[in-house]
Structure formats: C-alpha cells, structure tokens
N, C-alpha and C positions, 0 to 999 in steps of 0.2 A: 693430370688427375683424370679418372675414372669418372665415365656416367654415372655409376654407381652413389659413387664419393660425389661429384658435383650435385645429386639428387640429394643421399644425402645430408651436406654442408647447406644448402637452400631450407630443409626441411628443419634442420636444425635453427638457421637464423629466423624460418616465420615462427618455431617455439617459443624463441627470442623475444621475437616482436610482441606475439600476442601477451605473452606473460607481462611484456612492459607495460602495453595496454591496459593489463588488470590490475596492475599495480598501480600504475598513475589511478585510474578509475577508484581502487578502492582508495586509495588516497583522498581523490576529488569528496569521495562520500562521508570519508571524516572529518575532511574538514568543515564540509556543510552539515552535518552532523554537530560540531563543536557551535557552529556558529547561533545553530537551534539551540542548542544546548546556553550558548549563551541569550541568546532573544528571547528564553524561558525567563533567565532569572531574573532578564530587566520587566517583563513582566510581573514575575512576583515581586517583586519592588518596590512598581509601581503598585500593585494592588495593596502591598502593606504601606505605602505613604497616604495611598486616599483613606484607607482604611483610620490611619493615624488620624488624618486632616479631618476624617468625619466625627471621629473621638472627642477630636478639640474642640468642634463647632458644639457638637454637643455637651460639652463641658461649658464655654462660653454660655451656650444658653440659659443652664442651669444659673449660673454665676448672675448675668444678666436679669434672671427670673429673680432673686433670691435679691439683688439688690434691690428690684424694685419694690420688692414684697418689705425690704427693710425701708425704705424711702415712705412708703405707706405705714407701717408701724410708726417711722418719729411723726409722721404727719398728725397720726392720731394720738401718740405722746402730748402735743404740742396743743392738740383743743383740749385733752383731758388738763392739762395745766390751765388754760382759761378754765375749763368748769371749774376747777378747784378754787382759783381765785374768786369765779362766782358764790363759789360757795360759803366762803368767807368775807363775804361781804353782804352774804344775807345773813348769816348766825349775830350778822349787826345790829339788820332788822328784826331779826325772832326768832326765838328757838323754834317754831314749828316749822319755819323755813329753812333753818338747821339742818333739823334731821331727815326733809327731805332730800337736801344736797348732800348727808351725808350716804342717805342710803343710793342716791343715784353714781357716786362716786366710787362707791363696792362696788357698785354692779360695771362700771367703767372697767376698774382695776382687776376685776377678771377677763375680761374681756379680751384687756389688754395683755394680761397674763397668758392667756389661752394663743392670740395672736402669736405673741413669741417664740411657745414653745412649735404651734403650729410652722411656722417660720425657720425654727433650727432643726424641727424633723424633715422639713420637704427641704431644707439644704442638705441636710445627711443622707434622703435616699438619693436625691441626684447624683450625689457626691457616688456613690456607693452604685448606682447604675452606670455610668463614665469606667469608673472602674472595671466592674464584670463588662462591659461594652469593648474596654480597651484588653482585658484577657482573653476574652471567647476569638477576638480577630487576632491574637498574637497566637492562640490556639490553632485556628483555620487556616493561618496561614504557614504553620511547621507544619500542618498536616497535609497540606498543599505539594510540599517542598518534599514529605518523606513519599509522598505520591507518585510526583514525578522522578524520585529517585530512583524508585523500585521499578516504573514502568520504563524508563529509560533502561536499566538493566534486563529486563523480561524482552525487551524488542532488541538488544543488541545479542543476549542468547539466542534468541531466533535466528536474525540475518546471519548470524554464525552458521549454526546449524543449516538451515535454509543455501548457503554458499558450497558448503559441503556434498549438502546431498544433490545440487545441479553437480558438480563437479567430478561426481562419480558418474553421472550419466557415459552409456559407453555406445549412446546410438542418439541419432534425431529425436525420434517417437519418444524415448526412454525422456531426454533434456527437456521436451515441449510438456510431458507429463510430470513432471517434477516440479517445472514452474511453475504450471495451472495448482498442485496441492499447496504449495508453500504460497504462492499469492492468495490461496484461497484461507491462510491463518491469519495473514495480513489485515486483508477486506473481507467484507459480507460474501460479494459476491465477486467471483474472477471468471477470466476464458480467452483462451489463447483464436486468433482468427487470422486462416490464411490468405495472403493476397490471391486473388484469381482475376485476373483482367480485369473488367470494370466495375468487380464488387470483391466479396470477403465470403469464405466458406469457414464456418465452425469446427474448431481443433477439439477442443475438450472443455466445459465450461461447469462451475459447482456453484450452486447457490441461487441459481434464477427461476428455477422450478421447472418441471416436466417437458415446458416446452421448450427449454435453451439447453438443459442438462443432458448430460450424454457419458457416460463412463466407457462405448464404443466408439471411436471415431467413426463408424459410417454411417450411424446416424447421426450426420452434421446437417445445419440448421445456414442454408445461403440468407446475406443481406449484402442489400444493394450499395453503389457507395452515396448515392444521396439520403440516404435511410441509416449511414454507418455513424455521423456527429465527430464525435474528438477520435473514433478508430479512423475515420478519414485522413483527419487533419495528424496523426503523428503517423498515415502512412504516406501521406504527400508530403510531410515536411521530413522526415526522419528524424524528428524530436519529439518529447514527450508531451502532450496534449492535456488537458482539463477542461469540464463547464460542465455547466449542470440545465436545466428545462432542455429548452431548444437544442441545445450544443453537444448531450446527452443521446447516445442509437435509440432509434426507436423502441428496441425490446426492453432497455432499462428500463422505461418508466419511471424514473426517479421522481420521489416526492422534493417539496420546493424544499430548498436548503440542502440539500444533498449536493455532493459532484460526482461527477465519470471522470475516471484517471486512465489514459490510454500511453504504451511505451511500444514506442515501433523493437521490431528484434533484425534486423540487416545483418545481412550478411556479404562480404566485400562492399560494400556502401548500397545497396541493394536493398529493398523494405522485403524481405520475402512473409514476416507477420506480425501479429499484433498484440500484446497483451491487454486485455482491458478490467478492471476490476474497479467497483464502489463500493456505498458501503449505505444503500437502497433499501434494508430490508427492514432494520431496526430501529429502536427510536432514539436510544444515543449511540454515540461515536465510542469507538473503542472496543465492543464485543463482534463477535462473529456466529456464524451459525455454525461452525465448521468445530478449529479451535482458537477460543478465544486469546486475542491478540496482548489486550492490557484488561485489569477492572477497572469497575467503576466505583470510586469515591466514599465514603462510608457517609450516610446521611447527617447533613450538620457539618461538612468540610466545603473549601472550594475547589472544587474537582479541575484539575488545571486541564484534562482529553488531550494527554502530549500524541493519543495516537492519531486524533485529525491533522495533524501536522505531520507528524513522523512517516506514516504508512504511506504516501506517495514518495517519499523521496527513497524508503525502504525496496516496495514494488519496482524503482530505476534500477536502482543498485541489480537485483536480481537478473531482471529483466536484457541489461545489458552486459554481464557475466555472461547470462546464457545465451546470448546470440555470440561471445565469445568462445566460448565451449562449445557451440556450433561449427563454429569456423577451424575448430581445432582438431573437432573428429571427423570432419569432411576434407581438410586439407593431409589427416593421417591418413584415410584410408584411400586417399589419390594418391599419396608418398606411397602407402604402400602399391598398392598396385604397381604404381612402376618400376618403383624398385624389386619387384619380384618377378619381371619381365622378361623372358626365356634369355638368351645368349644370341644375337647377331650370325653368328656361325653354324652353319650346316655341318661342322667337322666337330667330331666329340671324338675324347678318348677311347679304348680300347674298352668295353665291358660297360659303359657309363650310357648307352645308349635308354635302356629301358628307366634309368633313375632321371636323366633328362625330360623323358618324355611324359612321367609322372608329376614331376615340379611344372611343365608347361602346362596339363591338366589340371592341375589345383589352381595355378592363376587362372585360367581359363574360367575354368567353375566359380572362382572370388571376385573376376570381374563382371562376369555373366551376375551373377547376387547382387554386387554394387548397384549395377546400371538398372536391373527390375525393382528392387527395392528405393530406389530414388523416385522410379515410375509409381510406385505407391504411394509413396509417400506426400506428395505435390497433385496427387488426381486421387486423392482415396475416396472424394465422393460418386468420380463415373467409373471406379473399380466396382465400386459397392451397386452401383445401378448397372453397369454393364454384365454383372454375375448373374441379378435378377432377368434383366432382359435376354441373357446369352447372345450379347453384343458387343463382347472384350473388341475385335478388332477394328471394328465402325468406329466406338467412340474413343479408343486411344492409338488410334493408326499410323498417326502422324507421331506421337511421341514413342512407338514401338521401335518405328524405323529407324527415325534419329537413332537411340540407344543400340539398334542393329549395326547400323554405320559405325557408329566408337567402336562394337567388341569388333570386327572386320578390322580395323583399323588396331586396332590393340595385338589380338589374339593373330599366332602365323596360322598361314593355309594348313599346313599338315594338322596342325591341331582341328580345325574347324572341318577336317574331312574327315579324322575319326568320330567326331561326335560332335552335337549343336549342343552344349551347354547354353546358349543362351536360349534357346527356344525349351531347352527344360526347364529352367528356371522361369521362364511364362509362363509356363504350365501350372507349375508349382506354387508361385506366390502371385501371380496374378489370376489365374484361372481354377485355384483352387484344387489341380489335380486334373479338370477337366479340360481335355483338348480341346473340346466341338468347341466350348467357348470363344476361342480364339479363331475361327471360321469365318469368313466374312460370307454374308445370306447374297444371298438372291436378292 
C-alpha cells in the first residue's frame, strides 16, 4: 500500500469515527430530549391532579358550609315548633293572646321561608362555582399541553436548522460564527471565548451590549480566569457548566434567578474554547433579543417555559457538533496537505518537469495559508495590536518560527529557493500587505 493510499484509508477511518461520534451524540440528545419530554407530562399531571384535589376541597367546603347552614335551619324549625305550641296554648288563655302569637308566628314563617330559599341559592352558586372552577383548570391545563406542544416543535425546527448551518461551516472562523448566531436564537445572550493561558479572549459575543459585543473579532474584550465563573469551570473540567450570582463571569451580571450556561468546544480532548450564553436580559424565560426562541403563554393559561429547560441542553447539542466540525475540517485540511505533497523523487518523466514543479508550488502556497491562518486565528488579539503598534514580529516571534520550521519541514529545498510563500503569506494575512510590520525594531 501507497503513502498515498495509507493517508488516505487513516483519513477515511477518522470520517468514520467522527461521524460515529455525531451519531452516538445526537442520539444521546434524543434521548434526553424524550426523557424532558416525558418529565413535562408528569408535570402536567401533577398540576391537573392538585388542580383536581383543590376542586374537591373546594367542593367539600361548599357541602360542609351548606350542611351547616341546613343544621341551623332545622335548629330553627325546631324552636319555631315550640312557639307554635306556645301559641296554642295561649288562644286557651285569650284571644288577645291569640292573635299576638299568631301574628308572631307569620313573621317566624317567613323568616324561615326566606332562610330556605337563602340556603338553596348559596348551595346552587357553590355548586355552580366548583364547576366553572373545575373547567377553567381542565381549560389551563389543554392549554398548557397545546403550549408545550408547539414549543417543543418550534425548538426542535431550530436545532435542525441550527445543525445544518454549523455543518456547512467550511473553515474555523466560519464554525465559531455560526454557533455564536444560533446560540444567540437559543438565549438572550451568547459568545464564544478563546482559552489563552491563564485567562479567556473574546470570539464573538450578541446580546450583552457595547461593551462585550463585537461583530469584528479584533475587538475582543480579555477576562481573567478567576473573573471567568462556569467559563472556567467547563474549561478545566471539559463539561458543561451552570450557576447563576457568584458562579456567573463577572461581565454577565446576572439578576437573582437567572443562570450562566457554559459548553467547553475541545478539540482532541483539548478545551481550545468556550461557549457561554444566559438568558440575563429579560424578564421571562423563553424570548430573546435576537430571534425569539418559544412564546409566551396567552394570558389566563399555565405557561409551562419548556424553554428554561430545554435551551441548555439545546446550546450542548450545538456546541459539541461544532467542536466536531472542528475537528473535521482541521483534520481535512492536514489530509489534505499531505496528500498533496510533491513526489520523493528527484527523476520525473520526460516533458512533466514544469507541471511537477507547479503542483509543488500550489502545495507550497496552501501550506504556507494553513500554517499563517492558524496564526490568526489562536492570536487574533496581538494580530490586531501588533498591526497598530507595527510590532508583528515582537509579539508573535515565537509562534512565526514555530509555523516557519513545519513549512521547511513540509515544503522541498528547490521549492523554497524559488520563492518564500510563507513569508508572502505573512505579509498578506498577517501584515496586511505591509512588510515593515513584520520588522523587528531596535
């Protein structure tokens, strides 16, 4: 087998691999997906059995009220029968005694009349309020359930959509910017944060206002790591992180009840950044400033907010796609490179000399690209100050070399004594065009 062929059969089995990764992963996410889906409905469930239970208490009471109320009715039955007997027992003594026991005994008997009916209308409205009590909550709570139906639906069109368009990413910058927009439908606010030694430099962030926002990466916004909260902890742990006050970066300022959701992005098991998004800005769960994720509830429903639940485990799912899609177009374009790496042999064909030496200059030129745009990519903040100060070489000296050393090492002599592609390609994507930049002062 061929270097060629054994490059590659490798490139084809890490395709393999990663694809199986994505697979098992979205896998993972349906199922815990299901499993929300089911700990919603035992939710609604329970809210329509208390709902029931509180129907019944309140029906009990009415019942309970309505006996007593009858209980005091015969009570009063029971002495108007004594007066009656009294009364008959004075028409023995005198008519004038008579007639005042009979007229006291009208005015008894309406009384008691009046009691009664008073007594079967406050049974009938009870009766009658139990009822609207027990439809309005068999009402709130179908309307509960067509809530979270349709928002369950609107959030799994997204993370479709959302899977899609990482997937199309066909560079670093391109992947890291697509997750920042689609985290940013998800939550209020999102931003991607690159590791740099002992702190974090700002990727791209939407939603935190003037001072965190950047739709340029080079003005990126450095935090330190004791300043950093859960982007710490899912970059030391390489898992996903949450807490809200304390536990919360500094720049969130999250009000109380709020959380910070942080999902490390690794690459070869490697934290290289960070996505972090909450949902800090508004006063319920489920809208964005951006585009809105789920609505909210029609007034007089029970608003179940499947997206305070949903949108962190939404944001993984992403999050960890795109550190696969990472690892996919950075492990293509090292396949490529080598596989497009001149021929071992100084003896070529008859005629084939000048179409050789053109294919060794194209790789030449596409490694020379790789290796500065990686430079970029990992130091865009001392690109960005090293342009203003015109001190390209000072502050990324050491990482020039390095990158100098791989194309020597890649690229043959004859190539690199017709022309320094990699020293044009500094020029070019580090320096702007501008040589002096790349000068080291006095």
């Amino acid at each position: 087998m061929t270097f060629d062929e054994q490059l590659t059969q490798a490139f084809e089995t890490l395709t393999d691999r990663l694809r199986d990764d994505v697979d098992r992963e979205v896998r993972r996410v349906i199922d815990e997906l299901t499993a929300a889906q089911a700990e919603r409905e035992r939710i609604e469930s329970d809210a329509r059995e208390r709902v029931a239970r509180a129907a019944s208490q309140e029906i009990a009471s009415a019942i309970a009220t309505a006996r007593q109320q009858a209980h005091d009715e015969g009570r009063e039955a029971g002495k108007e029968e004594g007066r009656q007997r009294g009364v008959e027992e004075g028409r023995r003594q005198g008519v004038a005694e008579g007639q005042r026991q009979g007229l006291e005994e009208g005015r008894q008997q309406g009384v008691e009349a009046g009691l009664r009916q008073g007594v079967e209308e406050g049974r009938q409205q009870a009766a009658d309020e139990a009822r609207g009590a027990l439809e309005a909550a068999a009402a709130a709570v179908a309307a509960a359930q067509h809530a979270a139906r349709t928002v369950d639906l609107a959030a799994s069109a997204r993370l479709a959509e959302a899977v899609r368009s990482i997937g199309r990413g066909k560079s670093l910058s391109e992947i890291l910017d697509t997750l920042v927009t689609c985290a940013g439908r998800e939550a209020t606010r999102a931003g991607v944060w690159l590791v740099r030694g002992g702190g974090f430099r700002s990727w791209r962030a939407v939603g935190f206002g003037d001072a965190i926002d950047h739709e340029q990466r080079g003005q990126s916004v450095e935090l330190s790591f004791d300043g950093a909260g859960v982007i710490a902890d899912a970059a030391r742990t390489n898992e996903a992180a949450s807490g809200d006050g304390p536990g919360a970066p500094r720049f969130a300022a999250l009000p109380p009840g709020r959380m910070g959701f942080a999902v490390p992005i690794a690459m070869s098991g490697q934290v290289v950044a960070v996505l972090y998004a909450d949902q800090g800005n508004v006063a319920g769960l489920g809208t964005t400033n951006h585009e809105p994720g789920t609505t909210n509830a029609e007034p007089g429903t029970l608003n179940p907010e499947p997206s305070s639940v949903v949108w962190p485990d939404t944001l993984e799912v992403l999050t960890r796609y795109a550190a696969r899609c990472l690892e996919a177009v950075t492990a293509f374009k090292a396949a490529r490179a080598l596989t497009e790496r001149p021929g071992e042999s100084d003896v070529h064909a008859p005629g084939s000399r000048d179409e050789v030496n053109l294919d060794e200059e194209a790789s030449a030129r596409r490694y020379a690209r790789l290796l500065v745009s990686e430079i970029k990519l990992y130091h865009e903040s001392a690109v960005v100050e090293g342009r203003r100060d015109r001190d390209l070489a000072k502050r990324l000296g050491g990482e020039i070399a390095h990158a100098r050393v791989l194309y020597e090492q890649r690229v043959p002599p004859g190539v690199r004594r017709r022309a320094d592609y990699f020293q044009d390609e500094l020029v070019r994507t580090l320096a702007d065009g501008d040589a002096t930049m790349l000068e080291l002062k006095a």
